[in-house]
MINU-401702 format. One line per field, with one value per residue (C-alpha): residue in three letters; x, y, z; chain; residue number from 0. Coordinates in steps of 0.001 Angstrom, whole numbers. Example, Ala and Ser with C-alpha at 12.3 -4.5 7.8 and 13.67 -1.06 7.14 Angstrom:
2
residu	c(ALA|SER) .
X	c(12300|13670) .
Y	c(-4500|-1060) .
Z	c(7800|7140) .
chaine	c(A|A) .
num	c(0|1) .
//
This chain:
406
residu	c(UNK|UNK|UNK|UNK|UNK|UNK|UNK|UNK|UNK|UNK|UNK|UNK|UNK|UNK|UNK|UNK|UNK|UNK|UNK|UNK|UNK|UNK|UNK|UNK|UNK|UNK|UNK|UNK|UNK|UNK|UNK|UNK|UNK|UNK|UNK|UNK|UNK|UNK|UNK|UNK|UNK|UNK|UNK|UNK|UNK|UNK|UNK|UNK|UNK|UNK|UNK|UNK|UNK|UNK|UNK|UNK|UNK|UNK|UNK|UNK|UNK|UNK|UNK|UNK|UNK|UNK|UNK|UNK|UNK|UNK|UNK|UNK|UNK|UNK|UNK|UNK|UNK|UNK|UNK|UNK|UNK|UNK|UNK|UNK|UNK|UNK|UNK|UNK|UNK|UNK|UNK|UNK|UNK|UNK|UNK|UNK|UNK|UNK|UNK|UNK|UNK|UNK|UNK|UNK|UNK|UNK|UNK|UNK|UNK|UNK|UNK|UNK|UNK|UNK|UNK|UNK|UNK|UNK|UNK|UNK|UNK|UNK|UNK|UNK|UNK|UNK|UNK|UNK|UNK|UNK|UNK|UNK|UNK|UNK|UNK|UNK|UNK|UNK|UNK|UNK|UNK|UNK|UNK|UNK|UNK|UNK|UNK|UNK|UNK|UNK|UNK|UNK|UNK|UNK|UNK|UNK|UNK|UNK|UNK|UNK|UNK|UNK|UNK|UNK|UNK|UNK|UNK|UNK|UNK|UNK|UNK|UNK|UNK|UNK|UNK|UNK|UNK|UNK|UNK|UNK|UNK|UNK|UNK|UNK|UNK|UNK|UNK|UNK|UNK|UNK|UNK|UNK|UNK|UNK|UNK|UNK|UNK|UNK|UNK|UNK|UNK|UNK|UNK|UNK|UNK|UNK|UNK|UNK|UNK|UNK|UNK|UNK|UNK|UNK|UNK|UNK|UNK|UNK|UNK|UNK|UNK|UNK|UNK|UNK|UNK|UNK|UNK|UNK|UNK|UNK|UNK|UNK|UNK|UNK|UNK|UNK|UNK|UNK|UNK|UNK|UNK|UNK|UNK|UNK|UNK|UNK|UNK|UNK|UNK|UNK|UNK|UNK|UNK|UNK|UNK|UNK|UNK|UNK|UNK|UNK|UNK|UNK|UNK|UNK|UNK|UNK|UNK|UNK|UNK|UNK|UNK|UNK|UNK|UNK|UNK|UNK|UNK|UNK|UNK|UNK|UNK|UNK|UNK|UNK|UNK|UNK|UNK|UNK|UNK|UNK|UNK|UNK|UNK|UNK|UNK|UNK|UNK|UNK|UNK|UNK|UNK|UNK|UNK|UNK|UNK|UNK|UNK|UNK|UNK|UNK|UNK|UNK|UNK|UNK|UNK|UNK|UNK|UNK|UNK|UNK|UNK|UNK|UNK|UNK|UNK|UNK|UNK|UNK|UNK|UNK|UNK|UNK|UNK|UNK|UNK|UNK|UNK|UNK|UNK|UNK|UNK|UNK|UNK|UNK|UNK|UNK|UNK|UNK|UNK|UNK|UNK|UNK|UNK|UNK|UNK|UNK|UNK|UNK|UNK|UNK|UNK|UNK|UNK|UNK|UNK|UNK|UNK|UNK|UNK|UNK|UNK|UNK|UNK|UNK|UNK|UNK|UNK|UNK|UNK|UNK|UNK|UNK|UNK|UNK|UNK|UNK|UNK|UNK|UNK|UNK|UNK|UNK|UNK|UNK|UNK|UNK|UNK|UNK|UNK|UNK|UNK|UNK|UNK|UNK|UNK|UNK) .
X	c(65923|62456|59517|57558|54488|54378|51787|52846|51579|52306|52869|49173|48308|46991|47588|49294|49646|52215|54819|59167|61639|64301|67428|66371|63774|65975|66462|62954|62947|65535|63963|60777|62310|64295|60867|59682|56731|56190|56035|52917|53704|56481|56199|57421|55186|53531|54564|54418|53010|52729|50608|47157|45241|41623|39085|36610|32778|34778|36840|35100|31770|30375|29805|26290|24121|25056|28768|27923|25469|28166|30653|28247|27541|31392|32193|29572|31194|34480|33535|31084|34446|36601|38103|39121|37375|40623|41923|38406|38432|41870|40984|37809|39785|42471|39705|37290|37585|36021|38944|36858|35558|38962|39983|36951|37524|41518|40493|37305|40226|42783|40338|39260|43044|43085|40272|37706|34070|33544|29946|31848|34239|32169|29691|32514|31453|27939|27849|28485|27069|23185|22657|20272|23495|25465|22555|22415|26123|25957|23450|24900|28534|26112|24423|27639|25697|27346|27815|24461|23797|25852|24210|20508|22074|23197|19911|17788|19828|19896|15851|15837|17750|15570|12364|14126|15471|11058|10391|13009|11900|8750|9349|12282|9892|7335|10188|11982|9118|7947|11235|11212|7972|9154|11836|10199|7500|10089|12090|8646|7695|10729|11975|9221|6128|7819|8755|5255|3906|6013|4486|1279|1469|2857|-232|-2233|-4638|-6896|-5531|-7659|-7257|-5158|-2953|-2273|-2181|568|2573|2521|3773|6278|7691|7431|10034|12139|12785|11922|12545|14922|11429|10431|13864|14096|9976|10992|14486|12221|9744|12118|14036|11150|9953|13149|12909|9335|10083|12796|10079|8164|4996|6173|7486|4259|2094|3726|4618|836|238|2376|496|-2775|-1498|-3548|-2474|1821|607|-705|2570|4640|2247|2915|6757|6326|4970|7103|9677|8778|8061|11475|13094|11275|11118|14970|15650|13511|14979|18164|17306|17370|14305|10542|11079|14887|13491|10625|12730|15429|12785|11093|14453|14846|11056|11348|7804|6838|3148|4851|7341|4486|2732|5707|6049|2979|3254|6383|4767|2024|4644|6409|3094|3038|84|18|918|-1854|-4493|-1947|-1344|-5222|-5851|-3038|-4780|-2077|-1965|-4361|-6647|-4311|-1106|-2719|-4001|-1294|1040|-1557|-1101|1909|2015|-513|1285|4849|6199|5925|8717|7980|4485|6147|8771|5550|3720|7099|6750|3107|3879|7194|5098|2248|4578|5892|2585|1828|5161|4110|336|1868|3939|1280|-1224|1314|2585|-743|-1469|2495|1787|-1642|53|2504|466|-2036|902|2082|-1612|-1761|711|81|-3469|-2872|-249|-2155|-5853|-5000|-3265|-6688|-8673|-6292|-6557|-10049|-10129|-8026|-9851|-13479) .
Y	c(86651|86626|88079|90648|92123|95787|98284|102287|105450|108668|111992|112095|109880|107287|103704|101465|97384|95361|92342|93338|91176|91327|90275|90859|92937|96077|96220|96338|99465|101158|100710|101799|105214|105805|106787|108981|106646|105712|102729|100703|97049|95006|91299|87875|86812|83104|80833|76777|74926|78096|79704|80177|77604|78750|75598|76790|77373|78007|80319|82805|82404|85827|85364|84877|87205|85201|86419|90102|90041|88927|91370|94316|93513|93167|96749|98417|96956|98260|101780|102438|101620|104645|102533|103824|102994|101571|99714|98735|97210|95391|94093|92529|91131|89147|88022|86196|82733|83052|83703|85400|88001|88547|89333|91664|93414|94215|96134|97781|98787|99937|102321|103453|104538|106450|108837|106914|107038|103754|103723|103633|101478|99077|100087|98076|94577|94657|90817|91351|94490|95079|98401|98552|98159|101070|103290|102920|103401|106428|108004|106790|108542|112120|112050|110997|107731|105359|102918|103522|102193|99577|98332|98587|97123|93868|93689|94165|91343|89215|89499|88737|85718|84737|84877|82623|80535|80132|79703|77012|75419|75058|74059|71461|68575|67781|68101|65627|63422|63567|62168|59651|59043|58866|56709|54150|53745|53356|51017|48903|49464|48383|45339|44201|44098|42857|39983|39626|39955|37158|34573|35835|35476|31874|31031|32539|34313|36997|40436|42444|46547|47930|44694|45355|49343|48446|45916|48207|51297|48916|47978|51673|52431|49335|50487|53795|55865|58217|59260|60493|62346|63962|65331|66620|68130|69601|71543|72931|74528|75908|77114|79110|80298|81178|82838|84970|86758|89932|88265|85033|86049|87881|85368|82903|85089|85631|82102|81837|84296|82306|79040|77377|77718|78453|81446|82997|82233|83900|86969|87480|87352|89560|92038|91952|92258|95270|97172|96022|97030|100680|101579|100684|103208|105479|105623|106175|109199|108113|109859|108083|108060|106440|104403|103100|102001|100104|98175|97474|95929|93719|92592|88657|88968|90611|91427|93075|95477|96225|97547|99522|100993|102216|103698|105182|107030|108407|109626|111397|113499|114243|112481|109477|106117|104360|105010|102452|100732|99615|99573|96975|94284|92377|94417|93706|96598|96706|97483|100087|102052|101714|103552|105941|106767|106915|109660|111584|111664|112035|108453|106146|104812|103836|102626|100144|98857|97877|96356|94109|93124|91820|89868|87977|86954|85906|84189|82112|81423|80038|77566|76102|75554|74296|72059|70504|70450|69238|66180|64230|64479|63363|59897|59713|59868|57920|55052|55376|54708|51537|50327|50727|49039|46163|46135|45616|42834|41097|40777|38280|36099|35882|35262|32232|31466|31423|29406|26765|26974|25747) .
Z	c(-61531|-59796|-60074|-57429|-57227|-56215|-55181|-55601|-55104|-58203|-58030|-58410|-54925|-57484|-56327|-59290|-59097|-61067|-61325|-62009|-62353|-60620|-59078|-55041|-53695|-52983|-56342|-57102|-54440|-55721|-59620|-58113|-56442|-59327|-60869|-58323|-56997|-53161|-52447|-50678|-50760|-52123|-52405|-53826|-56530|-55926|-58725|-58979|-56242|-54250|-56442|-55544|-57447|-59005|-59858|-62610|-61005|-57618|-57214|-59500|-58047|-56109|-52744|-51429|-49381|-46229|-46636|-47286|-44769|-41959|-44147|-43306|-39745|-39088|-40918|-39183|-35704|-36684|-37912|-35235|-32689|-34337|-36837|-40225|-43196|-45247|-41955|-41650|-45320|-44448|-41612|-43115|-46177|-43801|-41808|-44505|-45738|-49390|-51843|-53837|-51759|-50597|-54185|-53720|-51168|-52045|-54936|-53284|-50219|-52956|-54756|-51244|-50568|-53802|-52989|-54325|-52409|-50954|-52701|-55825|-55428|-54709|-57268|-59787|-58134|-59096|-59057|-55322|-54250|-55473|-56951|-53634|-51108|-53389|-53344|-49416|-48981|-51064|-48829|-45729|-47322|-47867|-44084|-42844|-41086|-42909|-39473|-39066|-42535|-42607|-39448|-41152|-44212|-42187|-40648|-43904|-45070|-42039|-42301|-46149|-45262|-42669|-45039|-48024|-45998|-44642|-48068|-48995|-46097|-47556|-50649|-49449|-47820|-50571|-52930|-51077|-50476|-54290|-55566|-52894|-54489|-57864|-57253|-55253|-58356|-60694|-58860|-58723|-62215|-63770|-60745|-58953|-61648|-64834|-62581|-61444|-65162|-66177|-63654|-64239|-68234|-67573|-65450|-68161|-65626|-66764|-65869|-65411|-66544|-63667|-63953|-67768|-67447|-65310|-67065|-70054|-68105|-66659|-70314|-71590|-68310|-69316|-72711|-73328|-70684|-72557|-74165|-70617|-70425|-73413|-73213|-69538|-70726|-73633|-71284|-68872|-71882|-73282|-69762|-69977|-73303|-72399|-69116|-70480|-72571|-71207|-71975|-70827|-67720|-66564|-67517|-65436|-62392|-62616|-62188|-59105|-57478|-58083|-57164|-54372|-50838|-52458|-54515|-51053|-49590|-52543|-52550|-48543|-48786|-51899|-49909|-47110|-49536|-51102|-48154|-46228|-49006|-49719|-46047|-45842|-48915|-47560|-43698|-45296|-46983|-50759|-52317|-53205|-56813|-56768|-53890|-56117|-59143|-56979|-54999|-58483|-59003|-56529|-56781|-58350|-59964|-63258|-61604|-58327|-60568|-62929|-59315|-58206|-62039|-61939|-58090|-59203|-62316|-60219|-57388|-60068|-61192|-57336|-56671|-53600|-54521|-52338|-55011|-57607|-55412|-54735|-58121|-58848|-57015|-55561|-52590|-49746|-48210|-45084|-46731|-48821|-45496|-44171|-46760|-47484|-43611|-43867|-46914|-45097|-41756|-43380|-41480|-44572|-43621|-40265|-41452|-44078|-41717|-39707|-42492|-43363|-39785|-40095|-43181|-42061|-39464|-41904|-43580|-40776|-39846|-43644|-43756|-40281|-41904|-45181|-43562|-41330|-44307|-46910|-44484|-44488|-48241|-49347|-47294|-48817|-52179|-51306|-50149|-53104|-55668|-53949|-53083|-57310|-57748|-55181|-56001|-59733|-58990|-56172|-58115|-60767|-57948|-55807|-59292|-59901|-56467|-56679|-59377|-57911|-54847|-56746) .
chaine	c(A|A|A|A|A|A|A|A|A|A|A|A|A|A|A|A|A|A|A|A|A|A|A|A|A|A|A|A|A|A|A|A|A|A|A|A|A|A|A|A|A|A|A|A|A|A|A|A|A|A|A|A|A|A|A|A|A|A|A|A|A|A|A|A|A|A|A|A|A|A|A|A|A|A|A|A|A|A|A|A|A|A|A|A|A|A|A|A|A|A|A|A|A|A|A|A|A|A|A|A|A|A|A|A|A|A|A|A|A|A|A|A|A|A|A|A|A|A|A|A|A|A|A|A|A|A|A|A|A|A|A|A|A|A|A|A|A|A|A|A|A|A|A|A|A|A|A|A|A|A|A|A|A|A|A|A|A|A|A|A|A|A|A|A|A|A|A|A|A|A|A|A|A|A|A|A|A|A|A|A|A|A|A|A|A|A|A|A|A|A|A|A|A|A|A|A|A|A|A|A|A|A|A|A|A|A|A|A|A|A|A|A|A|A|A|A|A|A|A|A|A|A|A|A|A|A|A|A|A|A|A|A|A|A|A|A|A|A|A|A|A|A|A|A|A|A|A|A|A|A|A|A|A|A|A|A|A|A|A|A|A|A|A|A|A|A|A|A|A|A|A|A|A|A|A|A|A|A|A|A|A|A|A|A|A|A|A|A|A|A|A|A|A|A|A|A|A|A|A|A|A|A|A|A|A|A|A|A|A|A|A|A|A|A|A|A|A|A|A|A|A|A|A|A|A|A|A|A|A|A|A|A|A|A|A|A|A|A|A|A|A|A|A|A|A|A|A|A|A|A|A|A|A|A|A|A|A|A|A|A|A|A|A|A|A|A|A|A|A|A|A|A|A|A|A|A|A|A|A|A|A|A|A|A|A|A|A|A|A|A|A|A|A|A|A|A|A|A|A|A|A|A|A|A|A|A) .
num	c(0|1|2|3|4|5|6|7|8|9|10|11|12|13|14|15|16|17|18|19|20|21|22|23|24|25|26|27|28|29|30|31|32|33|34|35|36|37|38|39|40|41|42|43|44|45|46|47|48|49|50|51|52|53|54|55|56|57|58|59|60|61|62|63|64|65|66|67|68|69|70|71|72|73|74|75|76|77|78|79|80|81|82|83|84|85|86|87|88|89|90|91|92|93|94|95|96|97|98|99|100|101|102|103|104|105|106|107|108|109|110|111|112|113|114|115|116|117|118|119|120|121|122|123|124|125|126|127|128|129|130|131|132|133|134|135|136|137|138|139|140|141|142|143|144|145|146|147|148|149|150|151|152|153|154|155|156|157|158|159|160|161|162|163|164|165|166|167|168|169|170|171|172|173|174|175|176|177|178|179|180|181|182|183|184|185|186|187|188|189|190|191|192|193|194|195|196|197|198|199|200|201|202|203|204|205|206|207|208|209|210|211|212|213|214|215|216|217|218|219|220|221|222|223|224|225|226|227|228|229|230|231|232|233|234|235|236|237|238|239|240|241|242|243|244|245|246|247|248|249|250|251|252|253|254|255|256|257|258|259|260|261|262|263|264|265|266|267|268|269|270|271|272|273|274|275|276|277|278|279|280|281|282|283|284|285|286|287|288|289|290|291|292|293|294|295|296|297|298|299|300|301|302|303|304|305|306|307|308|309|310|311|312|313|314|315|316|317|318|319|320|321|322|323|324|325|326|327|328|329|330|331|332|333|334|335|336|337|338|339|340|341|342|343|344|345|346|347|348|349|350|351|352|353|354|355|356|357|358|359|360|361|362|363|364|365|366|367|368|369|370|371|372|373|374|375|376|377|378|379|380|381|382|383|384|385|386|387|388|389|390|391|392|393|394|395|396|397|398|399|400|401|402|403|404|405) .
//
């Protein structure tokens, strides 16, 4: 006896999945026909060493916005040539790499075959799909555009990429250079100076305060730096405890904003953000309101959604959402003119795509400047901790040689 996996078709048109046993694989057919279903797919199931093997944090992780960016590019390609949306679906699923979205994809395709809207189906991977990708699907399934909206879709995302991957960028060289930093001062702290203290204590040389400051930070290192560990792995878990609060999380998203020359950096791609995002929903035909509360959803800032909660309460007492937008705060007189243009003339849409333009390139312009500016001060740093650390080492040697010297 072995065992094969089946897909059928009822009475009904709905498509079923399951494993028989049997003896050979007409006999599965013939069981299968017996019960008056039609059959799809018929095929040996994997067992043993040909089963497909699934390492825990791997194979169940979602794919990333890089992979469903390429995913929509490639299905708008293929349905803007005349291709159908199921063979579309297959042909995607054969052609990716990631396991996962494979899996993915098989069950969106099945549904799809059984009459379900594609918006839908994929509306049951949420951990893969954003609720602002299903919203756009749905529209682009209702205007009958949807190669048109897959194609904005790919580009929205392709841009989105583009402006994390600025602000990694960023944030990746003083990163790197401060735990250089850090581990260069406590490989000297705890090698080079409690060697140097010893000699010195022999020689019984006045230290002076740097010199003992140092010694003692040295021995705190040597035998206590699980202290250090356990204060840091303290804060970050009340960080998160804190963050996860309402209160917590606005107070501290508020802080970002304010932070010298980053804050200005995380405020720009905020807004270029938002209005990528709401001119996206709105070129696609999904209404101002609905528009407003996915964008708030997608907005990683408790200040920004509080702005686009308030917009969207004033849109919905049909007033213009320029007038919350000013009053917010957080965004500048520009962007404000702009949308209130854009109300008045009826091209909102067209006005924020413009103002997501101007702040991508603001923000390019900010990573090249915080780059530039951030270089000099991280090897100013770094060369004030080891001049310390010399410094304190190397004084109590010239007062002994001094000494000697008289």
């Amino acid at each position: 006896m072995a065992v094969f996996e089946y897909r059928v078709r009822d009475r009904s048109g709905k498509i079923m999945s399951s494993q028989l046993e049997a003896d050979s694989l007409a006999a599965v057919r013939d069981n299968l026909r017996s019960k008056g279903l039609m059959i799809v797919e018929i095929k040996a199931a994997k067992t043993g060493l040909n089963a497909d093997i699934k390492i825990p944090f791997l194979s169940d992780r979602p794919p990333g916005l890089k992979q469903v960016a390429i995913f929509s590019k490639q299905m708008a390609t293929l349905i803007n040539a005349g291709v159908p949306l199921v063979q579309s679906l297959s042909i995607m699923q054969r052609q990716l790499e990631d396991k996962s979205f494979q899996t993915v994809l098989k069950a969106v395709r099945t549904d799809v075959e059984s009459g379900t809207p594609l918006s839908e189906a994929i509306a049951k991977h949420p951990k893969v799909f954003s609720r602002l990708y299903i919203n756009l699907i749905r529209a682009g399934e209702t205007s009958g555009t949807l190669d048109a909206i897959m194609e904005r879709i790919s580009d929205f995302q392709e841009k989105e990429l583009a402006l994390k991957g600025k602000l990694k960028s960023a944030l990746t060289y003083p990163v790197i250079v401060l735990v250089f930093a850090v581990a260069i001062t406590y490989f000297l702290l705890t090698t080079i100076v409690p060697q140097f203290g010893g000699i010195l204590t022999q020689l019984g040389a006045p230290l002076p305060l740097i010199t003992r400051g140092l010694m003692a930070t040295a021995d705190f290192l040597q035998h206590k730096s699980w202290v250090i560990v356990l204060v840091v792995a303290a804060v970050v878990v009340a960080y998160r405890q804190y963050y996860k609060t309402p209160k917590g999380r606005l107070i501290i998203d508020t802080l970002k904003l304010r932070l010298p020359v980053m804050g200005a950096l995380l405020k720009r791609s905020a807004i270029a953000s938002f209005t990528r995002t709401f001119g996206l929903l709105l070129a696609s035909g999904v209404n101002i309101i609905e528009s407003l509360e996915i964008t708030k959803g997608t907005a990683d800032n408790a200040v920004i959604e509080n702005a686009i909660e308030n917009a969207r309460n004033v849109v919905m007492v049909g007033e213009q959402m320029s007038g919350s937008l000013a009053a917010s705060n957080i965004f500048p007189p520009m962007v404000v003119s702009m949308v209130s243009i854009g109300e008045e003339t009826g091209g909102l849409d067209t006005m924020l795509g413009k103002v997501a333009d101007f702040y991508e390139r603001e923000v390019d312009e900010a990573v090249e400047g915080l780059t530039a500016a951030i270089e000099p001060v991280m090897i100013v740093f770094l060369g004030a901790i080891v001049g310390l650390i010399v410094a304190g080492m190397f004084l109590p040697m010239f007062a002994i040689i001094g000494q000697l010297s008289k």
